[in-house]
C-alpha positions, 0 to 999 in steps of 0.5 A: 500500500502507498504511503498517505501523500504528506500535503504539509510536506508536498506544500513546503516543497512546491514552495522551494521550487517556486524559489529556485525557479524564480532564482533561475529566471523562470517566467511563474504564475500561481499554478493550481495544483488538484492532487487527484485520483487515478482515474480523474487523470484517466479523464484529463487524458481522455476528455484533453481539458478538465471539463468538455464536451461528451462524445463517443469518442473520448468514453472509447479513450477512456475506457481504453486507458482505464483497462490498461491501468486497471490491469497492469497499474500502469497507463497513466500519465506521469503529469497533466498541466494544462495552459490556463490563465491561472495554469491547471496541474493534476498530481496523482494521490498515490504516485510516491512522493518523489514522483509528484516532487519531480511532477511539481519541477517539470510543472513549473517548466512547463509553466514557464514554457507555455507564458514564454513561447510565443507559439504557446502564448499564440494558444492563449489568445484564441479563447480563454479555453478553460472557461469556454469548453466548462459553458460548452459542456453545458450547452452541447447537453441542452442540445442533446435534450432539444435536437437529440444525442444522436444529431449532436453527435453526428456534428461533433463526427463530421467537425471531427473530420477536418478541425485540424486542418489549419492553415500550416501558418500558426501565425497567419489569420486568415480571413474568413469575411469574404466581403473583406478579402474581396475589397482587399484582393480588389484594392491590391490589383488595382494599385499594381494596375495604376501607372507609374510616375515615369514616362515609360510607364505611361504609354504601356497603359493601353487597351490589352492590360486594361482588359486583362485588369478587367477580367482579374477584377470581374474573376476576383469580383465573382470567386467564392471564395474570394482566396483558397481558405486553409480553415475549413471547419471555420469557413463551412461554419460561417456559410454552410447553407445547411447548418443550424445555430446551435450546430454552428456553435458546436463548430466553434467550440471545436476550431476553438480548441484546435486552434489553442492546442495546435501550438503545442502540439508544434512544440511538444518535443522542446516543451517535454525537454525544457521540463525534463531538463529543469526537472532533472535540476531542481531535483538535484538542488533539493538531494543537496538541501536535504529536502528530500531522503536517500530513499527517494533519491532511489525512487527518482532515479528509478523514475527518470531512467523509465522516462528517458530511456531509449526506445529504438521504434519510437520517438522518446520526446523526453529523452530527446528534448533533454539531450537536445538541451543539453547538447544546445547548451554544451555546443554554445557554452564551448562557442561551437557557432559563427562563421569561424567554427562553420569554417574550420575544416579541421575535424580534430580542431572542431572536436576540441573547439572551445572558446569558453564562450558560456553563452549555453545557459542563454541559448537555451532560454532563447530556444524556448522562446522563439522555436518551433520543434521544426525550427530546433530539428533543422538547426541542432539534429546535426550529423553529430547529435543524431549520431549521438543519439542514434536517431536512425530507422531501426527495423525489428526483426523477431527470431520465430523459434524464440521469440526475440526481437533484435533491431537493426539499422534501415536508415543512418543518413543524418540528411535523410533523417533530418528530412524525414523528421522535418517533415513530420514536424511540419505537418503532424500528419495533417495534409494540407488541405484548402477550399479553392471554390465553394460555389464550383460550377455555380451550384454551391458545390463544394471543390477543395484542393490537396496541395501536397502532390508527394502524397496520396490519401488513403482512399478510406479516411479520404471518402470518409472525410468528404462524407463527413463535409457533405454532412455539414455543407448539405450539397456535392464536395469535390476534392483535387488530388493524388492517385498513382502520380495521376490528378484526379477528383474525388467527389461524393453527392450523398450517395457513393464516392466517385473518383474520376481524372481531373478535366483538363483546361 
């Protein structure tokens, strides 16, 4: 049986922490600690926030993580912080109470990663979040009361299908008034069309470019909408014909919280590293203060060594972000950057390269500001850290007489590698996707464009995709893209999906 959780003592320490933090040059908050019940953690891990909507598909994730825990005791996340304004962070009642010390050091990274990044606060300025999905929870159960769960349901289904499809620039909003885009598309051909103040200029203004200007404004003036819009479940929310209110503020509750968490999940391998990283410090500054005993020294060693082991099939992003960290700290603390050690050719001179330069500490305050994972992977996964860390593709192989599993190396190119994650930390498996016509053919029908030509869709999740937008459009989608090298169009009208060739032009 665990020990009782020692709050008087838990409190002491959260305390210290809050100090050393500060001492370091942390960014902190009050940060509001609930120590929970296993299964409430279930919840949290499930349901994304402490209070959400209710649908299907997060009772399937929970029942999921519950069978697993209920049956191994294990499953659970170490620590769940979610970025509130004040934050909100779970501890476990029966973790042991070196596990929730390490937990309460990697909250207060966490913390100052989320008030310090400005991808994260990005995620901080859609919508206060927390208390937008407690009022949302109550509404979306008005609405099953009035219009039925199953409806509902089929809303959250379909909003589902595409909340993710953003535009790849966090930063960039688009605008989805089609009046307020036209006028500015409009405004911009125009002032390119006027004359110049310079001779020249004047006597190309004649009949053939007044005509072309004409027909840019006339396909501007009529285009629908007026500029590819990446936001789809945005737009379809603001001018489906079909879409009640009610159903409509069932959208906006989803693209709401997509858009605050896409954030972090194009920072998730530098905010896990940031928070081992420091966890691994304020650990080892509470051992020399005496704070904590011999015995949970054990218990943390044992912990962090689960956390950060190697998994060769796997991307370990607490075991990666802390090396990365530290692997940014040592490269600028010896001066290992600029155009002089870029230079040098000297492979045993670069090797022993050390200006003592202590710019480590800095660096790595600065990364945590400003990068995204992509941005970190193209300028630190070098040769040298991926060798490192062995970051290839490893292939198992299970010997079928004994059922061993041994790994062997498929890919080691450091540029290979490096391509291949920066893609993946790019997209986050969400190809781009943009409404090019909502009113194709002059019917409302709805023609979406898959800009990625290297990728084909599978045809499954594809024709399910459109079935879902067809639920919420109301009349027939079309969307452009890949199949065998090929450009073809994938519709579906409400009856079955049809693929044909793209027309030619």
């Amino acid at each position: 049986m665990p020990k009782p959780l020692d709050i008087e003592r838990l409190k002491k320490i959260e305390k210290r922490i809050h100090e050393i933090a500060q001492e370091w040059g942390f960014l902190t908050t009050d940060i509001q600690f609930e120590i929970v019940g296993a299964q409430k953690m279930l919840e949290g891990m499930a349901y994304m926030f402490p209070v959400n909507f209710s649908h299907w598909s997060f009772g399937r994730d929970y029942e999921m993580h519950r069978t697993v825990y209920d049956h191994t005791g294990s499953g659970i996340p170490y620590e769940t912080v979610w970025n509130f304004t004040p934050p909100v962070a779970l501890l476990v009642e029966t973790n042991p109470f070196a596990l929730n010390t390490i937990i309460i050091g990697h909250v207060y990274a966490h913390v100052d990663f989320f008030l310090a990044s400005k991808f994260l606060q990005l995620g901080r300025f859609f919508s206060d979040i927390a208390d937008e999905t407690y009022y949302a929870a109550e509404r979306f159960r008005e609405y099953e009361v009035q219009y039925g769960k199953d409806e509902v349901e089929k809303t959250i289904d379909a909003g589902m299908a595409i909340w993710w499809q953003q535009h790849p620039d966090l930063f960039f909003e688009e605008e989805l008034d089609e009046d307020i885009a036209r006028d500015r598309l409009l405004t911009t051909e125009r002032e390119k069309a006027r004359p110049g103040k310079d001779v020249a200029s004047q006597f190309k203004q004649g009949g053939l470019e007044d005509e072309v200007l004409r027909r840019k404004l006339r396909f501007l003036a009529e285009r629908v909408p007026p500029e590819p819009i990446y936001d789809l479940l945005g737009y379809i929310a603001r001018y489906s014909p079909l879409l009640k209110s009610w159903q409509k503020d069932i959208l906006s509750v989803m693209r709401n919280q997509a858009r605050s968490l896409a954030p972090q999940r194009k920072t998730k391998l530098l905010n896990e590293g940031w928070a081992t990283y420091w966890h691994v410090r304020f650990m080892r500054r509470l051992f020399e203060e005496g704070l904590l005993t011999a015995e949970e020294h054990g218990i943390y060693n044992d912990f962090h060594a689960g956390v950060t082991r190697e998994n060769k099939v796997g991307f370990n992003w607490y075991r990666i972000g802390l090396a990365l960290f530290e692997y940014i700290e040592e490269k600028y603390n010896k001066g290992r950057f600029g155009r002089e050690y870029e230079a040098c050719e000297d492979p045993v001179k670069k090797a022993y390269w050390d200006t003592h330069a202590m710019k480590g500490r800095e660096k790595i305050f600065h990364v945590r500001s400003f990068y995204s994972d992509r941005m970190a992977i193209e300028e630190f996964f070098t040769d040298e850290f991926i060798h490192q860390m062995q970051l290839y593709i490893w292939e198992a192989y299970v010997d079928e007489k004994s059922g061993e599993t041994t790994y062997y190396i498929a890919e080691k190119d450091p540029a290979v590698i490096r391509r291949m994650l920066t893609r993946s930390h790019t997209l986050y498996g969400i190809e781009p996707i943009v409404i090019q016509n909502a009113n194709h053919n002059r019917s409302g029908h709805l023609y979406l464009n898959h800009l990625n030509t290297d990728v084909e869709l599978d045809p499954k999740r594809r024709d399910g995709t459109l079935f879902h937008i067809f639920t919420l459009w109301g009349k027939p989608v079309s969307l452009e893209t890949n199949i065998d090298d090929k450009r073809v169009v994938c519709s579906f009208d409400g009856k079955k999906p049809e693929v044909k060739p793209k027309p030619k032009i």
